[in-house]
C-alpha positions as CSV (number, residue, x, y, z in Angstrom):
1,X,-24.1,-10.1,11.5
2,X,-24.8,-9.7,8.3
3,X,-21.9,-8.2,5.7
4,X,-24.0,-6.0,3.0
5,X,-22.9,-6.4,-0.8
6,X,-22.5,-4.3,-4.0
7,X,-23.1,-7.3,-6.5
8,X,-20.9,-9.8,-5.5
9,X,-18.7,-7.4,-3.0
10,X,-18.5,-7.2,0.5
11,X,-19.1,-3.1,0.5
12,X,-17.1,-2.4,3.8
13,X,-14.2,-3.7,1.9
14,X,-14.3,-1.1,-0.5
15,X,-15.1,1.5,2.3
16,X,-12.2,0.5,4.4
17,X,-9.8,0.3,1.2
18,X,-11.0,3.9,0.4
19,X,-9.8,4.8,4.4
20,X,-7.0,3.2,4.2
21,X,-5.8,5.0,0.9
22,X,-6.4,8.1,2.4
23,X,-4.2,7.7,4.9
24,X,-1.2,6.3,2.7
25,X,-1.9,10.1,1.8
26,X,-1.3,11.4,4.4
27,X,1.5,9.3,5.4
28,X,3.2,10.5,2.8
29,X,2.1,13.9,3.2
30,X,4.0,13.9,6.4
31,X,7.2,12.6,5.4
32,X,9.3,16.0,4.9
33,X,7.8,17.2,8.6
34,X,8.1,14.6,10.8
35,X,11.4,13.0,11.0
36,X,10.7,9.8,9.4
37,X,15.0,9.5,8.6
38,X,13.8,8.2,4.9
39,X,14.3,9.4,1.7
40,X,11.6,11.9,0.2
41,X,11.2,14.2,-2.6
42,X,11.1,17.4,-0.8
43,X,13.7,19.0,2.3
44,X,11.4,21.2,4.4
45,X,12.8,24.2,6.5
46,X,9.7,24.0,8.8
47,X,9.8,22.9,12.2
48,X,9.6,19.1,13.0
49,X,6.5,18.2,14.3
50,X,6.3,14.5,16.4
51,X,5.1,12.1,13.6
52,X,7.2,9.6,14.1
53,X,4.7,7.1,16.1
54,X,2.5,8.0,12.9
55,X,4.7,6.5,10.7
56,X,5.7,3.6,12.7
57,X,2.4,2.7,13.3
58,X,0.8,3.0,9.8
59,X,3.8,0.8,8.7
60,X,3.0,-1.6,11.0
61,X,-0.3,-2.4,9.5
62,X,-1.9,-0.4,6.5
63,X,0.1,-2.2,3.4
64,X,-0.5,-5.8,5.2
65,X,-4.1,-5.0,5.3
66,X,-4.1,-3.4,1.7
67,X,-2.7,-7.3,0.8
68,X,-5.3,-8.8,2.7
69,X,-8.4,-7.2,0.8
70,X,-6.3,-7.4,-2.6
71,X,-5.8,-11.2,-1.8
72,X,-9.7,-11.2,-1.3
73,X,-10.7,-11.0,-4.1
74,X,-8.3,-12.6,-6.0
75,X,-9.7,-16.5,-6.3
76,X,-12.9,-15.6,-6.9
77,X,-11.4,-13.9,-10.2
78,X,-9.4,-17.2,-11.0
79,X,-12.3,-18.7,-10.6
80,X,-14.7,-16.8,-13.3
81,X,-11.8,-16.2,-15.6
82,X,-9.1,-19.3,-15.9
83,X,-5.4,-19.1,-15.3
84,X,-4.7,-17.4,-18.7
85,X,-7.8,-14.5,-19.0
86,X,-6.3,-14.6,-14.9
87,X,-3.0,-13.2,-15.4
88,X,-3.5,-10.9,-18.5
89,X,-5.8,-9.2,-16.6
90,X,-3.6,-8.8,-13.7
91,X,-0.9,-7.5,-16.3
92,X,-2.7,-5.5,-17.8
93,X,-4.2,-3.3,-14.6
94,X,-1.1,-3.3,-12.6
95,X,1.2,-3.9,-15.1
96,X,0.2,-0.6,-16.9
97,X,0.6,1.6,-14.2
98,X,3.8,0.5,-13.4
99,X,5.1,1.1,-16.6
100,X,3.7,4.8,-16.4
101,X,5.2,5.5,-13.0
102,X,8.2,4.1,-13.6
103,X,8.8,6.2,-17.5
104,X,6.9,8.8,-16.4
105,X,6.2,9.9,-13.0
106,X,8.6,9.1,-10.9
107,X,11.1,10.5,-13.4
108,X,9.9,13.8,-12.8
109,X,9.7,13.7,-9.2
110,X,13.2,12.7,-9.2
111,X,14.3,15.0,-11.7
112,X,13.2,18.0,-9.3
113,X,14.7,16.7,-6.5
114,X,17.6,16.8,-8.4
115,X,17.6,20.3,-9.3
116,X,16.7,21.2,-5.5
117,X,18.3,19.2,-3.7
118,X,21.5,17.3,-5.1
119,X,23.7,20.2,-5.6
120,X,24.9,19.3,-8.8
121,X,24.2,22.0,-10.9
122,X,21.8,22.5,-13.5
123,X,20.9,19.9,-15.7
124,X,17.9,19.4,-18.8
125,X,15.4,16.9,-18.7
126,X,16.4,14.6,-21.2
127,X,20.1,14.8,-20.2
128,X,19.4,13.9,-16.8
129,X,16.8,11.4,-17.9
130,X,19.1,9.5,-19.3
131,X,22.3,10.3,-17.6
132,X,21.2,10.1,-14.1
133,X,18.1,8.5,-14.0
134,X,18.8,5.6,-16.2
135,X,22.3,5.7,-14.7
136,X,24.1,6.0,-18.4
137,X,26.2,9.1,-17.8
138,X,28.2,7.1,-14.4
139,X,27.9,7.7,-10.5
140,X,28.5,11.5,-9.8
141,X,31.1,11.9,-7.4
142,X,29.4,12.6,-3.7
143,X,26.3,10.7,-4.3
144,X,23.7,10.5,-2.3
145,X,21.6,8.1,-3.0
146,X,18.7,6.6,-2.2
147,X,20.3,4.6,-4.6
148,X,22.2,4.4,-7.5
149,X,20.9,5.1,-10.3
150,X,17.7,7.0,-9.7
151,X,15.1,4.9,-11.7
152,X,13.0,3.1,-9.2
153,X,9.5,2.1,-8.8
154,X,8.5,4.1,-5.6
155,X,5.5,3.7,-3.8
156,X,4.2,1.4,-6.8
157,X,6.4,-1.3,-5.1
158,X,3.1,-2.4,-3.8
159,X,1.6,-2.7,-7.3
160,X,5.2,-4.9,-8.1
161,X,4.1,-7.4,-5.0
162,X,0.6,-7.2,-6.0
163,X,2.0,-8.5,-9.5
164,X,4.7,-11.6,-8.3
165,X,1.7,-12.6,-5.4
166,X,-0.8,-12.7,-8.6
167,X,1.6,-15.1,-10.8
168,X,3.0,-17.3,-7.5
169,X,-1.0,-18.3,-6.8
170,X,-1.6,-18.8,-10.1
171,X,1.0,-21.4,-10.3
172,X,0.1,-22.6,-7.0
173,X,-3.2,-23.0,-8.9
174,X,-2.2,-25.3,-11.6
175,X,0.6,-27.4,-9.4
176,X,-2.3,-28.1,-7.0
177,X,-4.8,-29.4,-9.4
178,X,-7.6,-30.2,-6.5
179,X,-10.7,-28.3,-7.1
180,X,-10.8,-24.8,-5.4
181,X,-14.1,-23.2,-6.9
182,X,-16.5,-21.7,-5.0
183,X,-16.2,-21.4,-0.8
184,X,-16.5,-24.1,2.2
185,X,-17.7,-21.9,4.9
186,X,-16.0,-22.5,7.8
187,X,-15.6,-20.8,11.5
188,X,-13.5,-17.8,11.8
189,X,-9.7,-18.8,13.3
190,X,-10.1,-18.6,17.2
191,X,-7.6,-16.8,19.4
192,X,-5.6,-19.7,19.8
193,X,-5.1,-20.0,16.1
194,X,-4.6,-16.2,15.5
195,X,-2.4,-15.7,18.0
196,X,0.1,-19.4,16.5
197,X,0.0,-17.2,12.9
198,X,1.4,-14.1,14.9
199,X,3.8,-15.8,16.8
200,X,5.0,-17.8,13.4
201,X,5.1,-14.2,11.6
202,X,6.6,-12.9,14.5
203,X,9.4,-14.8,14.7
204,X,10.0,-15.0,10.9
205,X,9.9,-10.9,10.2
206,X,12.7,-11.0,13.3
207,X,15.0,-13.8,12.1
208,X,14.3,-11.4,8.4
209,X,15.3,-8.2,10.2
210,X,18.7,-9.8,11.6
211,X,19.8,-9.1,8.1
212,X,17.4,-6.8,6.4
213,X,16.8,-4.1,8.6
214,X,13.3,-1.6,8.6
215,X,13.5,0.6,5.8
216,X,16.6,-1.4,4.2
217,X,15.9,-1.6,0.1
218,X,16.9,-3.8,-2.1
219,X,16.0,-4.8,-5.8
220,X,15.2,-8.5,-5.4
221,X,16.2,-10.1,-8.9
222,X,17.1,-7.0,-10.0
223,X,13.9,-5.2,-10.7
224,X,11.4,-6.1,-8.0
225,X,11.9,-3.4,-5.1
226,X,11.8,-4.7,-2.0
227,X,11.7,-4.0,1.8
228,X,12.3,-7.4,3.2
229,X,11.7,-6.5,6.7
230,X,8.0,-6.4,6.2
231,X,7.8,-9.1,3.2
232,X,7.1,-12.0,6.3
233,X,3.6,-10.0,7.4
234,X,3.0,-8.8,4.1
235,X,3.3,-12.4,2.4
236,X,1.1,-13.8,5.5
237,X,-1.3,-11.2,5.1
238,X,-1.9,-12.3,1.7
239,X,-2.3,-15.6,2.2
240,X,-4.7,-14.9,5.0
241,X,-6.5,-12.7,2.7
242,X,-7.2,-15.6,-0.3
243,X,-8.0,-18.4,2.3
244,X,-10.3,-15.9,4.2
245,X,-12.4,-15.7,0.9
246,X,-12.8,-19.4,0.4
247,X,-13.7,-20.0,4.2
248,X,-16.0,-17.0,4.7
249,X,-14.0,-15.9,7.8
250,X,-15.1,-12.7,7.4
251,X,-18.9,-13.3,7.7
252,X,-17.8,-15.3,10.6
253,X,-16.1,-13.3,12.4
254,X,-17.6,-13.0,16.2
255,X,-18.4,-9.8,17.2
256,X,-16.8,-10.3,20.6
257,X,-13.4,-11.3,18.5
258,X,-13.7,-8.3,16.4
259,X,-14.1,-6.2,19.2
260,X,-11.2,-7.8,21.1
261,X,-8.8,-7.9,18.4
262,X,-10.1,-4.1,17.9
263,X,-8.9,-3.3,21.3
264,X,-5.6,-5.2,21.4
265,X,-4.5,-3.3,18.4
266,X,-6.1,0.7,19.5
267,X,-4.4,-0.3,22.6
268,X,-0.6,-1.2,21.1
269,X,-1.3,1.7,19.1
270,X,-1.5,3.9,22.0
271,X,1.5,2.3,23.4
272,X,3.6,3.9,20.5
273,X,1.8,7.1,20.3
274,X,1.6,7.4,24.2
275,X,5.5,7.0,24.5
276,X,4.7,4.9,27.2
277,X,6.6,1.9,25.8
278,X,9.6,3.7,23.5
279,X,10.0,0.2,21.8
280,X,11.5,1.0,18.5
281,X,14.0,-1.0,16.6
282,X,14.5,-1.6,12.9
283,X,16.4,-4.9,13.3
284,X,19.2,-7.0,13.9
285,X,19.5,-9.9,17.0
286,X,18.8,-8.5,19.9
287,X,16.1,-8.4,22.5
288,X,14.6,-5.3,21.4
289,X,14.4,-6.9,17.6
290,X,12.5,-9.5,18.5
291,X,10.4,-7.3,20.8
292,X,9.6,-4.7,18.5
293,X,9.0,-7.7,15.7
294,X,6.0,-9.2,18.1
295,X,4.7,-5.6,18.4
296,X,4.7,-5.2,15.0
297,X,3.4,-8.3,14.7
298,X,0.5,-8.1,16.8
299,X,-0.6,-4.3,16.2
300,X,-1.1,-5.8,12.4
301,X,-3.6,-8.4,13.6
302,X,-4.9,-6.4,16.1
303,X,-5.9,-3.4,14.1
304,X,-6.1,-5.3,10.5
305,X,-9.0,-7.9,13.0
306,X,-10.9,-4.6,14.4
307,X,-10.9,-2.4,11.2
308,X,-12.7,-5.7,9.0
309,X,-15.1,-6.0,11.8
310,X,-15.5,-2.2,13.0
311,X,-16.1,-0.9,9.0
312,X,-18.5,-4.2,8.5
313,X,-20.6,-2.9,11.4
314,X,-20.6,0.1,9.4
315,X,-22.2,-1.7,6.5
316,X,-23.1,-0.2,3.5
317,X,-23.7,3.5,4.5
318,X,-22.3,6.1,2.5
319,X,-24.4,4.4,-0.5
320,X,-23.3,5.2,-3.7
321,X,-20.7,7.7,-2.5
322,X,-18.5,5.6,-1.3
323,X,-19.2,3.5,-4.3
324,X,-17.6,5.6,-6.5
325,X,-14.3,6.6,-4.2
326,X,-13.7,2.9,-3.8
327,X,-13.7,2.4,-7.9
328,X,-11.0,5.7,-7.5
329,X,-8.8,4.3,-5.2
330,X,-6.7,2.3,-7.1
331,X,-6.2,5.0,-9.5
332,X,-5.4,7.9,-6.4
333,X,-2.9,5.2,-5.2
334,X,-0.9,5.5,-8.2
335,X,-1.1,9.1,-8.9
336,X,-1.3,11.0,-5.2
337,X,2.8,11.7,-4.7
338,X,3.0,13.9,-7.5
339,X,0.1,16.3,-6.3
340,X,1.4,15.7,-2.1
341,X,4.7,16.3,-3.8
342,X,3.2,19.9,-5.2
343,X,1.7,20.7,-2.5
344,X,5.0,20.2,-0.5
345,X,6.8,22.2,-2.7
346,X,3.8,25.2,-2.8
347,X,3.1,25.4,1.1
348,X,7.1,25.6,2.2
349,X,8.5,29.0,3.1
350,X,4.7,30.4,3.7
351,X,5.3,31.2,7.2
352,X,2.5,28.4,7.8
353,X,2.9,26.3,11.7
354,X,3.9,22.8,10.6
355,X,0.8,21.0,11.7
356,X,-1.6,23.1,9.3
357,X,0.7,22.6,6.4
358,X,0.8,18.8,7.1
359,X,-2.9,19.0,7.4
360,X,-2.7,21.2,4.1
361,X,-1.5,18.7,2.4
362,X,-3.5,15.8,3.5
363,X,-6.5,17.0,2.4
364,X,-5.3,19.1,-0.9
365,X,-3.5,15.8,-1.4
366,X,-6.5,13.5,-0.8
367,X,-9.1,16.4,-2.4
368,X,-6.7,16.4,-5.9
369,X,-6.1,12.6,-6.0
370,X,-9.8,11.7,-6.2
371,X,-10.8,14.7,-8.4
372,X,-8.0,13.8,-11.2
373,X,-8.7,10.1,-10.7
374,X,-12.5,10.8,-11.1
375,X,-11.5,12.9,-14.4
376,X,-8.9,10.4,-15.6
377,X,-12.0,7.3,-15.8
378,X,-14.3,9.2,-16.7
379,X,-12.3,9.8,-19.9
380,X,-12.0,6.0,-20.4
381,X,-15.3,5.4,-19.9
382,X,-15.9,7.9,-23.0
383,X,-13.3,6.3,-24.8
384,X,-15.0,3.1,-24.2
385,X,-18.1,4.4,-25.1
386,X,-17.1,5.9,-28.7
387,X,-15.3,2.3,-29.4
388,X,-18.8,0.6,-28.7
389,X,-20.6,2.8,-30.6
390,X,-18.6,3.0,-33.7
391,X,-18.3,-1.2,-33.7
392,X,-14.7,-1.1,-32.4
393,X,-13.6,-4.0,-30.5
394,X,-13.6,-2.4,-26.7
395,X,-11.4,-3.1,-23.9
396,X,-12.8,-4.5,-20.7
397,X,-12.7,-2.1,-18.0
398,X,-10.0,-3.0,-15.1
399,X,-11.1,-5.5,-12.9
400,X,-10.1,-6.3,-9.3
């Protein structure tokens, strides 16, 4: 079968990215509804509804796949561009954004829980800005956390990752000097192979969880924020992502593997949502850690496998449409939880069931994310525009 393009692009890539960010949306849509035992910005009244098997699965899978199809790309960008043109690049387009969420938007979203939900009394913005969320004023007595003090990076973590992965292959790069250019088709991985990596995953993400359990945070050096319990699939992901680019395993893949792999992970999934197999346990060394750590494991390849060959049956359809989401979704990653957060905040105490208010927010979530990140490029494209028409040097637009 063959994968269809936009230039040099697989296109099903971009249309299972643009999936796959809308349902970080509405994973985080759900958080104050469905008993996900993390922090969040917002304490709903309404009734718990049973999303917990929605949460557990998405984590299983959607962020290793998001560092597969980032990891894609990556060589070929090395390639065209050098180490140096590499990185500034990579600086520049995540780099950016994380400086904004972490000055700007994730201040305010924690300055409003605050006010709501830390029973602390009133505070102004720039006291608790600096106070509190910079942590200069001293730990309040009866803190809650998530941590102390309340600057963080949130769900731009990922863009953090994105960042360290981008300089490690770069050095890896230079230290291994052999030529890399271009690709060496080879055979997609048989099941044998495939199922070695999970084991070897497996196993790692278990002897991990023995002292990092699911959901456990930590800043590693200080600044990058980390969930080590998933760092094992995610750094394997990515891996698997850059080497799948040079070998073309993606344009090999056998139909019959995709649609085996496709099954194995629908059918794990089920498991969870089904109840048939309550296997649920965040860590530490035990039977059901290591279990849970091969599920884990294995609904990743399962469903990351089936999606890559379900959406490339799908080809290019959707046409320009989808097009145009795909060059959004990096920006509606960045900016969705303030306008889910909004939303959270607007719908509670309506009298709405729980379900429609979840769904509510989904798609007001996913409907305002693309509109403001449509909005938001088009202005730089203007501003791009007026540079090159008035002789101003110009500033390339992002790449991937």
């Amino acid at each position: 079968m063959q994968a269809q393009r936009t230039g040099h692009r697989l296109a099903y890539l971009d249309h299972l990215k643009v999936a796959l960010t809308c349902l970080v949306v509405a994973h985080h849509a759900g958080q104050p509804y469905g008993g996900s035992n993390g922090f969040w910005y917002v304490h709903s009244g309404q009734e718990a509804i049973p999303l917990g098997a929605f949460f557990s699965v998405n984590a299983g899978f959607f962020m290793s796949l998001f560092f597969f199809i980032s990891a894609y790309f990556l060589p070929a960008s090395f390639d065209r561009k050098g180490p140096e043109s590499f990185l500034k690049d990579r600086f520049k387009r995540l780099g950016l954004p994380l400086l904004f969420g972490f000055f700007v938007l994730v201040p305010a979203l924690m300055y409003a829980y605050y006010l709501n939900f830390r029973g602390y009394g009133p505070l102004g913005l720039a006291e608790y800005y600096l106070q509190v969320y910079l942590g200069l004023g001293g730990r309040p007595d009866g803190w809650t956390g998530p941590s102390w003090p309340d600057l963080q990076f949130a769900h731009l973590w990922f863009l953090e990752h994105l960042l360290v992965y981008a300089v490690l292959y770069t050095v890896l790069r230079l230290v291994w000097k052999r030529s890399s250019d271009g690709t060496a088709p080879a055979g997609s991985p048989g099941t044998g192979a495939i199922v070695l990596f999970g084991t070897a995953v497996a196993l790692t993400t278990f002897l991990v969880r023995t002292r990092y359990p699911i959901d456990h945070w930590v800043g590693f050096l200080g600044i990058v924020q980390t969930e080590f319990a998933h760092v094992p699939q995610y750094a394997a992901w990515f891996a698997a992502g850059a080497i799948a680019y040079r070998r073309q395993w993606l344009q090999t893949l056998r139909p019959a593997a995709g649609r085996a792999w496709l099954a194995v992970g629908l059918g794990l999934a089920l498991v969870r949502y089904t109840g048939w197999l309550p296997l649920y346990s965040q860590g530490g060394w035990n039977g059901a850690s290591i279990g849970y750590s091969f599920y884990e494991t294995f609904l990743c390849l399962g469903l990351s496998i089936g999606l890559l060959y379900l959406f490339r049956g799908l080809g290019n359809r959707g046409g320009r449409l989808m097009q145009r989401l795909a060059a959004l979704a990096f920006t509606v990653y960045v900016v969705h939880v303030p306008f889910v957060v909004c939303l959270q905040y607007l719908l509670e105490g309506r009298g709405l069931a729980t379900w429609t208010v979840f769904a509510a927010t989904t798609a007001g979530g996913i409907l305002l994310s693309f509109a403001v990140s449509f909005l938001w490029n088009a202005l730089l494209a203007r501003i791009r525009a007026r540079k090159t028409g008035s002789g101003l040097p110009v500033q390339p637009a992002p790449s991937r």
